[in-house]
RONUVO-224111 format. One line per field, with one value per residue (C-alpha): chain; x, y, z. Coordinates in steps of 0.2 Angstrom, whole numbers. Example, Ala and Ser with C-alpha at 12.3 -4.5 7.8 and 13.67 -1.06 7.14 Angstrom:
2
chain	(A,A)
px	(62,68)
py	(-22,-5)
pz	(39,36)
# end
This chain:
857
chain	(A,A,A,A,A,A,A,A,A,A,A,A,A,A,A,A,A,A,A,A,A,A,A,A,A,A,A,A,A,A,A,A,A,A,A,A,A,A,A,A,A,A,A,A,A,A,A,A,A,A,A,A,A,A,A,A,A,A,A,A,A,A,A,A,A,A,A,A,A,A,A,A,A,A,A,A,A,A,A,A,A,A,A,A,A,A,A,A,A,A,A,A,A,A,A,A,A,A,A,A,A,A,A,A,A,A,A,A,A,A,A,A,A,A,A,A,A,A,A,A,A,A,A,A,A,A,A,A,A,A,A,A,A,A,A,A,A,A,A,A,A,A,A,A,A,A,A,A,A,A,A,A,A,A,A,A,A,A,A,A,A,A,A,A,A,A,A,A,A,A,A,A,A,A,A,A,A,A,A,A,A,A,A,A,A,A,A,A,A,A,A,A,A,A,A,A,A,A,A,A,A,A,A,A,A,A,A,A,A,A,A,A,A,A,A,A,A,A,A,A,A,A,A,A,A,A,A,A,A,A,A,A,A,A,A,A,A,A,A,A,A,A,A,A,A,A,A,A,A,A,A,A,A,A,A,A,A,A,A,A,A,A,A,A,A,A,A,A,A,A,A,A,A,A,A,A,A,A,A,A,A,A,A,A,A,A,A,A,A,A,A,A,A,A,A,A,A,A,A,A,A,A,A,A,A,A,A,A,A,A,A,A,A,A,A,A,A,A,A,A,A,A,A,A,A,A,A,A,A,A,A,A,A,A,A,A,A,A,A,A,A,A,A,A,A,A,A,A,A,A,A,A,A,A,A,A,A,A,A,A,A,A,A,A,A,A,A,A,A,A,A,A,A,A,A,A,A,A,A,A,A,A,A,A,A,A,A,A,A,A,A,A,A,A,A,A,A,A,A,A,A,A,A,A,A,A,A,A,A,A,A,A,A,A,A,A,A,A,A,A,A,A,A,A,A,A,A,A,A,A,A,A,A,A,A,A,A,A,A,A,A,A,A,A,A,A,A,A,A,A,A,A,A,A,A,A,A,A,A,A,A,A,A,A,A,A,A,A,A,A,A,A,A,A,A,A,A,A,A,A,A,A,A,A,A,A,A,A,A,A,A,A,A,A,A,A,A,A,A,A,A,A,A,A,A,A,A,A,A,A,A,A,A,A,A,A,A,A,A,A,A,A,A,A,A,A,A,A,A,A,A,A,A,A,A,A,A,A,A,A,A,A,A,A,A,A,A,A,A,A,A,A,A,A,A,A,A,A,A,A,A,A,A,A,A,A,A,A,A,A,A,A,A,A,A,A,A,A,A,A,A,A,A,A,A,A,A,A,A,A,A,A,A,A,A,A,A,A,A,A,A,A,A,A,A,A,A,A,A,A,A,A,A,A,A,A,A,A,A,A,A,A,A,A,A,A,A,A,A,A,A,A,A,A,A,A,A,A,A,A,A,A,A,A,A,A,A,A,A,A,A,A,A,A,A,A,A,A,A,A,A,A,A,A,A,A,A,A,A,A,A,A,A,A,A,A,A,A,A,A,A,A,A,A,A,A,A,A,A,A,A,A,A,A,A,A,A,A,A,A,A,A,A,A,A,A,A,A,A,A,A,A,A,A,A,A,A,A,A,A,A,A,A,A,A,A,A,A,A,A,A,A,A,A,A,A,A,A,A,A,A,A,A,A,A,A,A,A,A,A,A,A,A,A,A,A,A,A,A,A,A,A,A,A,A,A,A,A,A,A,A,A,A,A,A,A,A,A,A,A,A,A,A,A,A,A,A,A,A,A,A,A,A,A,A,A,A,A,A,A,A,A,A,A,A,A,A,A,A,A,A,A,A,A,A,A,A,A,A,A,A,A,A,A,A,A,A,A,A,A,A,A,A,A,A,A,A,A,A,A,A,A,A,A,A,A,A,A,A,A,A,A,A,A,A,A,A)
px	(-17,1,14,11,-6,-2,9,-4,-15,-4,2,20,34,41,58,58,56,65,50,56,48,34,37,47,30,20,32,28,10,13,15,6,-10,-8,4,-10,-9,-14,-26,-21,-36,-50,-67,-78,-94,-110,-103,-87,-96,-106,-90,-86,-102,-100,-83,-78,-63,-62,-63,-50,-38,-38,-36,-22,-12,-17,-8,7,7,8,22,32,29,34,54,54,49,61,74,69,73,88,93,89,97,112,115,113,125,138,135,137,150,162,159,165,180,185,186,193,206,212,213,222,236,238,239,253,262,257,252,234,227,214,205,204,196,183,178,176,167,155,150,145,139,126,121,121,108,97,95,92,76,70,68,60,47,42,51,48,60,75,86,87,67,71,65,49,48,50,38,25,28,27,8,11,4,19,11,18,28,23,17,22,31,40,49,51,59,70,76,81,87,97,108,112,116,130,136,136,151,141,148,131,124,111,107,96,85,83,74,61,58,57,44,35,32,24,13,8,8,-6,-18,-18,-21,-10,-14,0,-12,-29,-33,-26,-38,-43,-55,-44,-56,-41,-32,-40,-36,-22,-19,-14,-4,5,12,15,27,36,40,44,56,65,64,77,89,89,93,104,115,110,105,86,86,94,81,68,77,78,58,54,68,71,54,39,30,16,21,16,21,13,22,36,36,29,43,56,48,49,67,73,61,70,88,88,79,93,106,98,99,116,123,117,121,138,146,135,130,109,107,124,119,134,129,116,119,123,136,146,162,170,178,190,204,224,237,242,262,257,256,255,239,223,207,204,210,204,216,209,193,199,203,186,178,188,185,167,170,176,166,151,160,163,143,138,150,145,128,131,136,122,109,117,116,99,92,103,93,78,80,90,88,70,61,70,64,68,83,92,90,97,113,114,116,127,138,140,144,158,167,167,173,188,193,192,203,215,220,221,233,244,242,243,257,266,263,275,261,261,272,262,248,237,216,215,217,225,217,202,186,174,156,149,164,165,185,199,203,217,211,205,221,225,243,240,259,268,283,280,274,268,251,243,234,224,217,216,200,193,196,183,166,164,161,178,186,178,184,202,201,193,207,221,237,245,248,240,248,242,243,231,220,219,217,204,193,193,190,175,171,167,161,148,139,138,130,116,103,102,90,95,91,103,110,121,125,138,148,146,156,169,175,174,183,194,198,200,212,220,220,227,241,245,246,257,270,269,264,274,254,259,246,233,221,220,203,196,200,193,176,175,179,167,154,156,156,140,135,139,129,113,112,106,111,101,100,114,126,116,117,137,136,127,136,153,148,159,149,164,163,147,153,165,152,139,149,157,141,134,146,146,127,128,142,132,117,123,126,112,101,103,102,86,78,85,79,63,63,67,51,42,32,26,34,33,47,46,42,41,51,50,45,31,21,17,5,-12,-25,-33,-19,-15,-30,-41,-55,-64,-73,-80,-93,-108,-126,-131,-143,-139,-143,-133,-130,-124,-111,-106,-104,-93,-81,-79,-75,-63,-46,-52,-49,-63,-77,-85,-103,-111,-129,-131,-139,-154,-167,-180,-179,-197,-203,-189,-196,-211,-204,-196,-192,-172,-173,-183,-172,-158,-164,-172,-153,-146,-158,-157,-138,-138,-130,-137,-135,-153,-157,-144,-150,-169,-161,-154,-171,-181,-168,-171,-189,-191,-197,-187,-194,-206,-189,-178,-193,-197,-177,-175,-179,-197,-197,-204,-216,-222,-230,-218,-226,-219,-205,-215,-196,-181,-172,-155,-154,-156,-144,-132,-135,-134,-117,-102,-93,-94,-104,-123,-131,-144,-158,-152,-164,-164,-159,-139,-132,-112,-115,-117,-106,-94,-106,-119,-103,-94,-111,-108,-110,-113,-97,-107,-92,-81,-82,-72,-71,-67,-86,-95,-89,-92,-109,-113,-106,-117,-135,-136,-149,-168,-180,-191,-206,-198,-192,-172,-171,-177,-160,-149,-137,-118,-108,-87,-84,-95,-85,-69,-72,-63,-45,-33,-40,-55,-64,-62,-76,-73,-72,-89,-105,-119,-132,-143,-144,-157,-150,-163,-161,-157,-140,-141,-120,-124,-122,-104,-98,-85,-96,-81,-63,-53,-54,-44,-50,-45,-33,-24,-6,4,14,-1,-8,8,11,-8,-8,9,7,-12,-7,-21,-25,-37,-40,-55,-54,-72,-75,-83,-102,-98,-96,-82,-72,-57,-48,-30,-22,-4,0,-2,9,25,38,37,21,22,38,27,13,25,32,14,12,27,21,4,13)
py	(148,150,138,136,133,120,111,108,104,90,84,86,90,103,101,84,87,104,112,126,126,125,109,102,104,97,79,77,79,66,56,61,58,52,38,33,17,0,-12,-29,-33,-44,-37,-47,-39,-45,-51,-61,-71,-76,-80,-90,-100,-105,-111,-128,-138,-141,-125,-122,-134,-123,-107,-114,-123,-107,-97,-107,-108,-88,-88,-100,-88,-74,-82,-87,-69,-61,-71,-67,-49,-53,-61,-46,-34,-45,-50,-33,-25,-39,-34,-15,-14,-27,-18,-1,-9,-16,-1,10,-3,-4,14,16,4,12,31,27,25,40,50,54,48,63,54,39,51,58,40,33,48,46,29,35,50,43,29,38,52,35,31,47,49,34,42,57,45,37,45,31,23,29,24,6,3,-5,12,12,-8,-7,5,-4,-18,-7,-4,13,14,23,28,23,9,-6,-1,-11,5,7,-10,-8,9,1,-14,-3,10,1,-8,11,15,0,2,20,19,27,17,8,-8,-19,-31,-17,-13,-31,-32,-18,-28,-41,-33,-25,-42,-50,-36,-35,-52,-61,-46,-51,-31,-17,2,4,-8,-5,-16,-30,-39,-56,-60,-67,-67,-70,-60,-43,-38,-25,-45,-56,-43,-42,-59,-58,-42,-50,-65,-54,-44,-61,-69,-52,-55,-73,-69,-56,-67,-84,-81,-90,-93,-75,-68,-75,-70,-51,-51,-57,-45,-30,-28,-38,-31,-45,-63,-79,-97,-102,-87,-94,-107,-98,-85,-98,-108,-92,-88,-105,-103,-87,-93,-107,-100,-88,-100,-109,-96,-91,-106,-111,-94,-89,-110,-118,-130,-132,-138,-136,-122,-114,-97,-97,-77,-60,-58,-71,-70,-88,-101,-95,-107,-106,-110,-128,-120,-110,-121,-105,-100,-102,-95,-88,-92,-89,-73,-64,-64,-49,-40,-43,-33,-19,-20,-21,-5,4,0,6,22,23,18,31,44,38,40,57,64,56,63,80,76,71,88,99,90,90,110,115,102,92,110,114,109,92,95,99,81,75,89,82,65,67,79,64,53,64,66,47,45,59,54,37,39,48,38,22,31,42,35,17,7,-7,-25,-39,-53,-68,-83,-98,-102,-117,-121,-111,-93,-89,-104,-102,-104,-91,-95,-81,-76,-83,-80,-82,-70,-66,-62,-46,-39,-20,-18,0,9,-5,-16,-37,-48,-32,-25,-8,-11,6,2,-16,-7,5,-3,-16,-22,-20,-38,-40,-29,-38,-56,-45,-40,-56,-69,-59,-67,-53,-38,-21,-7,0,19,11,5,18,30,20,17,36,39,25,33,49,45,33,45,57,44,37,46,56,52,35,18,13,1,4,-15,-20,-2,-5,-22,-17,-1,-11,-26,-13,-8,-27,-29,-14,-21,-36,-27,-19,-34,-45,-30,-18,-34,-49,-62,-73,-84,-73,-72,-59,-65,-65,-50,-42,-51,-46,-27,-30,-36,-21,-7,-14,-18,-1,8,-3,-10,-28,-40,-58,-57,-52,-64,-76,-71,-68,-84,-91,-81,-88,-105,-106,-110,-109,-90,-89,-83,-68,-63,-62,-55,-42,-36,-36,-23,-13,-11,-7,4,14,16,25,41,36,25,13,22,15,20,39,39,32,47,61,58,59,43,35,19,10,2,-16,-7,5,13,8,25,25,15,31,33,26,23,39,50,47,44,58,63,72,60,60,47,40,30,15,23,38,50,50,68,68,54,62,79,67,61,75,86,73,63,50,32,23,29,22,18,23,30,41,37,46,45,50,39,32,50,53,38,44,58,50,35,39,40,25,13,19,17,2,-4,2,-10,-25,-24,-24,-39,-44,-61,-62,-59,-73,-84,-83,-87,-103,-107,-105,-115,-130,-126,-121,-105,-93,-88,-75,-65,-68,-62,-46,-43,-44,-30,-27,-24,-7,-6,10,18,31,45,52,65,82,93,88,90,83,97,111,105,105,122,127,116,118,103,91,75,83,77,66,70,82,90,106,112,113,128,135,139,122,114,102,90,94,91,77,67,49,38,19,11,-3,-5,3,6,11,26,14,4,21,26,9,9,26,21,5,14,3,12,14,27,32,25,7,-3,-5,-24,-17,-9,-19,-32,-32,-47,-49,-49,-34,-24,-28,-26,-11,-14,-8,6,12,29,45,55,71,62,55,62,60,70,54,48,55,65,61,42,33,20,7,5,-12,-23,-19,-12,-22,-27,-31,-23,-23,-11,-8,3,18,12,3,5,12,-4,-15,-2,-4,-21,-24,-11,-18,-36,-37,-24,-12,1,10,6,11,15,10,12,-1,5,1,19,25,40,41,33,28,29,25,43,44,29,36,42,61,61,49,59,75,66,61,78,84,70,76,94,91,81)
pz	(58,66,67,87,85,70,81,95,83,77,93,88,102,96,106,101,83,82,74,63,47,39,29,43,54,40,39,56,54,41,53,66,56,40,48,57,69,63,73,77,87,80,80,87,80,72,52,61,73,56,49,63,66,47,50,52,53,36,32,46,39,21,25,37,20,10,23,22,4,4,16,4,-12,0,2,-14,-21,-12,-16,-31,-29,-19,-34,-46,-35,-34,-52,-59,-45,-51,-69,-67,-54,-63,-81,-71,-62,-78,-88,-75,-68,-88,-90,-75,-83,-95,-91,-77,-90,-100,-87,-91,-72,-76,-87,-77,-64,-80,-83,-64,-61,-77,-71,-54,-56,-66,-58,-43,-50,-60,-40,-34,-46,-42,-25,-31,-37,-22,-8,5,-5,3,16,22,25,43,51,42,44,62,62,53,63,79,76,66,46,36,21,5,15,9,-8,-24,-32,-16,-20,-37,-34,-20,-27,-45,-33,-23,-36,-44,-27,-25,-40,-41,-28,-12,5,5,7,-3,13,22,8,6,22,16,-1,6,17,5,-2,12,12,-6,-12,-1,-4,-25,-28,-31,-31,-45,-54,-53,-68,-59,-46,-42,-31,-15,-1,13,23,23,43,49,59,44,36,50,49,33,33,45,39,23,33,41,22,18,30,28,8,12,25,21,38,41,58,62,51,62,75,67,63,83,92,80,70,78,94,94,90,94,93,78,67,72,62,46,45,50,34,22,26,21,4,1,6,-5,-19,-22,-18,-32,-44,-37,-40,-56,-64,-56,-56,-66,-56,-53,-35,-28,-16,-13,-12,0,3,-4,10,14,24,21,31,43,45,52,39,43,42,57,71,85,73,85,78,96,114,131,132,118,128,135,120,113,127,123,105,110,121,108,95,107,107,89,84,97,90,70,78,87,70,59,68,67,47,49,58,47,30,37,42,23,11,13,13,-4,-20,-24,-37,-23,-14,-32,-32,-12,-18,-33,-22,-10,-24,-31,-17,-12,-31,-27,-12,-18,-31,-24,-9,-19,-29,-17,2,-2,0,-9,1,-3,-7,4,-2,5,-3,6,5,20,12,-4,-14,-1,-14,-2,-1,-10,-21,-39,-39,-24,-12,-20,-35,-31,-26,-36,-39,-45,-44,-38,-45,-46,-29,-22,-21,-17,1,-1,-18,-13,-1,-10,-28,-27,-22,-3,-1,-8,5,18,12,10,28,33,24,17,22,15,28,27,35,50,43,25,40,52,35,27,43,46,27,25,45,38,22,27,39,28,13,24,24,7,-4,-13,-6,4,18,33,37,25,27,46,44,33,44,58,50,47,64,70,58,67,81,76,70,81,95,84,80,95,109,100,100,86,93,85,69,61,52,70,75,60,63,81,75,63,75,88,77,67,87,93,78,76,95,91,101,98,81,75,85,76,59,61,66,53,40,45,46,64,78,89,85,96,114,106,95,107,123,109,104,123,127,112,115,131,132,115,125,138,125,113,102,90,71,68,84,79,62,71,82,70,61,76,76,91,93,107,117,124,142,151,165,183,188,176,189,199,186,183,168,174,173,155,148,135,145,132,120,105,103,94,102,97,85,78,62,46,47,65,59,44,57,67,55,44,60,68,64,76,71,83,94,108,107,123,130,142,162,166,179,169,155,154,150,140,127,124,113,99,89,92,108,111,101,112,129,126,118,133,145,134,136,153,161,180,189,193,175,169,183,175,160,165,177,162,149,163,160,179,186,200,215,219,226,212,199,212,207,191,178,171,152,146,135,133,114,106,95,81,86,83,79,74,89,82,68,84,92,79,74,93,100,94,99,81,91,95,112,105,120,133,148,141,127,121,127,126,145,149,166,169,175,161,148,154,159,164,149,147,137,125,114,97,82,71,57,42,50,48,33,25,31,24,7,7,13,29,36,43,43,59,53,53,65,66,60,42,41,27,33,28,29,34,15,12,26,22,4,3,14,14,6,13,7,15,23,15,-3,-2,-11,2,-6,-11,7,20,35,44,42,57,57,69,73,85,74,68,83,95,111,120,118,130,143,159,174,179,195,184,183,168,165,163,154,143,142,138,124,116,117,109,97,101,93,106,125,133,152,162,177,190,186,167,162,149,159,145,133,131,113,106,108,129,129,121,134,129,136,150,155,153,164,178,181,181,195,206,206,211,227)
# end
């Protein structure tokens, strides 16, 4: 097969995925297919409505506190692992500094700084190449999550993504990442564990344990895990920020397509069980104080306060408004630029490094890391420059006890080359914990020069882009706030000694930089002015944030997307915006729908079904039978046939016949008019079928569905019409329902009657989720071919369908907000003419439709 040929197969836009390789092709079949979509929609078939009939309000009422219970251990799990990662990142970071900071000492005086070099590089180096394997153990691992998260979320099924070595890899990962010395963050990757918890835990199984299983009869739909993922992801915000209601906020406007009021509440609850579960442990451990809760985050940025000596000191005024919007304005530029580049790095990886063999992802990565460790060194040691320390010292800064810091400000000041009251304002940076830089940035009274600043935001700038994105877990939050704290610190700078505003606070100006570059690279809005907020403790800090980070987004998404949405992208996965454009309503259903179907009857033979899903990639097929004006005659040649026409007229819905049902539930009778109108029933005698038409017409078709009984006999010559014959839509079903019934033996033999065919209940059929069988896995060879499966009872009767006039945006907004995985389009006579899937709704193809619709103007 050629790599064309390969690529229409998988549906792939090769222009937007750059299509080049081999292997790159092959990731984007990934997913394409093996990232197939999940389905939000409840099923309403046969075993659920058993379920429901045998459902009370008692029963309500517990599986209600059971789901809230879950979302409790959820937050307090990933707190959990917030805590891990934190404590661990403290432990190996401060016993590198420590060393390194003591052998600097003492070789400035006997001049052996290479050594110092040796020994910094030893530490990251290696725990740079520890994090890099764990990736090469589960490769989903890497990155921040929130791409994959989002995705998930979205409706589309990343595989590996919410897997319990996924965490375990992250959250190890991570930490050797941090302390490794790569420009990362911890706070992203916490939102993917904390993910991957809501995922995993409710379902009381893992794949990494097999021997590990209880019998948990809950929560075994695409639906409930939903839920439980997000308010997984909101619990890893809330722990990374101490941040609950912005982590609610993050789940509903960054992650979540589907929500509803009653989540609401359940992933509001979690975040504040993970946020005080590690303030807790934070607290206890770090002050010693059990149930203080002074740490209520891994990132905190303190109280921001004036000096009570600086009487001109405002935190912000109605004048620096104006400066904020052009910080926003920039910052949009510089997230689109950092953007710009980072895509660049991503195409080139995925061209040169990804097809390689995997040591060269590890050489990638330790590459990165020594040259953040060089350049690192070297500028702490040669382009800083000595700052007179401040000589005030008040509650509001130098004595300030941070939220989230176990020592003052401060403290962490690196006087690396320079004589007594001075510090080194370049090593200050780079020669600690980022957290610490920030708090410098954010409260140092002390001054930083405006070369250090402008150096080390184009240094971190630089260096940052390159790091996210190779093969180590890694965040882009806390990087994003320290280069942009950087540059408001700048700005403030600047403004006091080139303008003469003494009225101004640094801290401010830091926060606001801070906020537009993080604005300008991830583009969120809602969220993130909340957890700023929330993060600073300062509500007065609401309207800069929020009209900074307005005009950051927007002036980024005139060049680009956010760096989630173009990760998203790159891996070519069909995610679904919150609508769709205004021109998109020159469309209808018809336009974009998929024509040619692949489907099942309601009766149908074993081997046509296992024909149908071992030939196919399809996730659901519609159940139909086909109109004919011959039917009576047609009945009397089989068993097969029988059954379905006879389902076919017993599905049929009329008002006369509804209205005889009522007349005869009152015990009355309907006129001689009403009873001329209303269907007689058929009873005609069905003889044995003489030849096995269906195995003919296998042989004979080559389409992978058989016809199950055509006028003449199946021919490759066939029509239009004769192909595309109108078919009666009677519901879904889908392939995990088929294959689950094969597995099981739920069928009939012709010589019985279909109500001899085994029953399976809601437990039965969900047995086996997440995970269900594959088809071509299977060994069939004990069942009958020629038994007859009677799909009715497991099928969906009513999904919902739109009609073929309908416009695109319904089409849109109905397929997003219910979570759909498959549309049917019906026409007005109750015939199926197409269906719509998550792939005709992504704008590559509806931007492909609409110029199909101009030229045929």
């Amino acid at each position: 097969m050629s790599l064309q040929a390969l690529v229409v197969l998988c549906h792939c836009d090769r222009e937007k995925t750059s299509v080049t390789s081999w292997s790159l092709l092959l990731y984007c079949c990934l997913w394409c297919h093996a990232g197939s979509n999940l389905d939000y929609d409840r099923c309403i078939n046969d075993p659920y409505l058993e379920v429901l009939e045998s459902m009370d309000n008692k029963k309500a009422r517990k599986y209600e506190a059971v789901k809230w219970m879950m979302v409790f251990a959820i937050g307090v799990c990933t707190g959990l692992v917030g805590l891990f990662v934190d404590f661990f990142v403290r432990l190996f970071t401060q016993l590198k500094f420590r060393v390194v900071q003591s052998s600097v000492e003492e070789c400035t005086e006997k001049g052996c700084l290479a050594l110092s070099l040796l020994e910094l590089l030893g530490f990251n180096l290696t725990f740079v190449f520890l994090a890099s394997l764990l990736v090469l153990i589960q490769p989903v691992a890497a990155g921040s999550g929130i791409p994959e998260i989002k995705c998930y979320l979205n409706g589309v099924k990343v595989p590996g993504v919410v897997r319990l070595r996924t965490v375990v890899c992250k959250a190890m990962g991570v930490l050797f990442s941090v302390a490794g010395g790569l420009f990362v963050g911890k706070e992203g990757p916490m939102i993917h564990s904390g993910a991957v918890v809501g995922a995993g835990l409710p379902q009381f199984q893992s794949i990494s344990l097999r021997k590990i299983q209880f019998n948990f009869p809950y929560f075994r739909s695409d639906r409930d895990k939903r839920d439980f993922v997000s308010a997984g992801a909101a619990a890893g915000v809330a722990a990374a920020f101490g941040a609950p209601i912005g982590g609610t906020l993050f789940s509903l406007e960054e992650g979540s397509s589907f929500w509803n009021q009653g989540l609401t509440w359940k992933v509001l609850f979690c975040s504040m069980a993970a946020t005080f579960t590690l303030n807790f442990f934070r607290s206890g451990i770090q002050f010693g104080s059990w149930g203080s809760f002074q740490l209520p985050g891994l990132l905190n940025f303190g109280e921001f306060k004036c000096s009570e000596s600086d009487k001109k000191c405002h935190l912000w005024t109605a004048v620096d408004l104006g400066f904020f919007i052009l910080m926003g304005f920039i910052g949009g530029l510089l997230g689109a630029t950092f953007n710009c580049l980072n895509k660049r790095l991503a195409k080139y990886r995925m061209r040169n490094v990804h097809p390689k063999p995997k040591l060269v992802r590890v050489l990638e990565s330790l590459l990165v890391s020594l040259t953040t460790t060089v350049v690192v060194f070297v500028a702490s040691m040669v382009l800083g420059e000595c700052r007179q320390m401040s000589s005030t010292s008040h509650s509001g800064n130098d004595t300030l006890s941070v939220q989230g810091m176990s020592e003052d400000v401060n403290s962490s000041i690196k006087t690396f080359f320079c004589p007594n009251e001075t510090y080194n304002d370049m090593a200050t940076l780079f020669f600690n914990p980022q957290e610490s830089a920030i708090l410098q940035l954010f409260h140092q009274d002390g001054t930083f020069s405006p070369v250090t600043l402008s150096l080390f935001f184009l240094l971190y700038f630089l260096l940052s882009c390159w790091t996210y994105g190779i093969s180590v877990p890694s965040g882009l939050f806390v990087p994003s706030l320290l280069c942009g704290a950087a540059f408001g610190r700048l700005v403030a700078n600047l403004l006091k000694s080139y303008i003469g505003l003494d009225h101004i606070y640094s801290g401010t100006f830091a926060l606001i930089g801070a906020a537009a570059f993080l604005g300008g690279v991830v583009r969120m809005t809602i969220s993130l002015t909340v957890i700023l907020i929330e993060s600073t403790n300062e509500i007065t800090y609401g309207l800069p944030i929020m009209i900074t980070l307005m005009v950051a987004k927007w002036t980024g998404d005139f060049f680009n997307k956010g760096i989630y949405d173009i990760h998203v992208n790159l891996r070519g996965v069909p995610l679904l915006e919150w609508e769709t454009e205004v021109e998109m309503d020159k469309l209808r259903a018809s336009d974009i729908m998929e024509p040619n179907l692949t489907y099942v009857y309601p009766h149908t033979r074993i081997q046509s079904l296992v024909s149908i899903l071992r030939t196919t990639v399809h996730h659901a097929f519609p159940v139909v039978t086909e109109n004919r004006g011959n039917e009576r005659e047609f009945m009397k040649g089989n068993q097969l046939i029988s059954n379905n026409i006879k389902f076919k007229k017993s599905s049929i819905l009329t008002r006369a016949g509804e209205q005889r049902k009522r007349s005869q539930s009152m015990k009355s009778y309907p006129s001689s008019e009403l009873r001329n109108m209303c269907d007689e029933h058929i009873t005609t005698e069905e003889p044995p079928e003489k030849e096995d038409l269906l195995q003919q017409m296998l042989e004979r078709r080559y389409t992978p569905y058989p016809n199950l009984y055509p006028d003449q006999s199946p021919s490759e010559e066939w029509t239009m019409e004769e192909r595309f014959r109108p078919l009666t839509f009677h519901g879904l079903i889908l392939r995990s329902q088929l294959v689950t019934l094969l597995v099981r033996g739920v069928c009939y033999s012709e010589s019985q009657s279909s109500a001899s065919q085994p029953r399976l209940s809601h437990a039965e059929m969900s047995e086996d989720y997440p995970r269900y069988p594959d088809i071509h896995d299977l060994d069939l060879t004990l069942l009958n071919p020629r038994m007859i499966v009677d799909v009715t009872p497991y099928m969906n009767p009513s999904p919902f369908a739109v009609s073929p006039n309908t416009h695109v945006s319904q089409v849109f907004n109905l397929f997003r907000t219910m979570g759909l995985r498959h549309l049917p389009v019906v026409n007005a006579v109750g015939e199926i003419v197409g269906i719509i899937t998550r792939h005709n709704l992504t704008h590559e193809f509806l931007q492909a439709r609409l110029r199909q619709h101009y030229q045929t103007i």
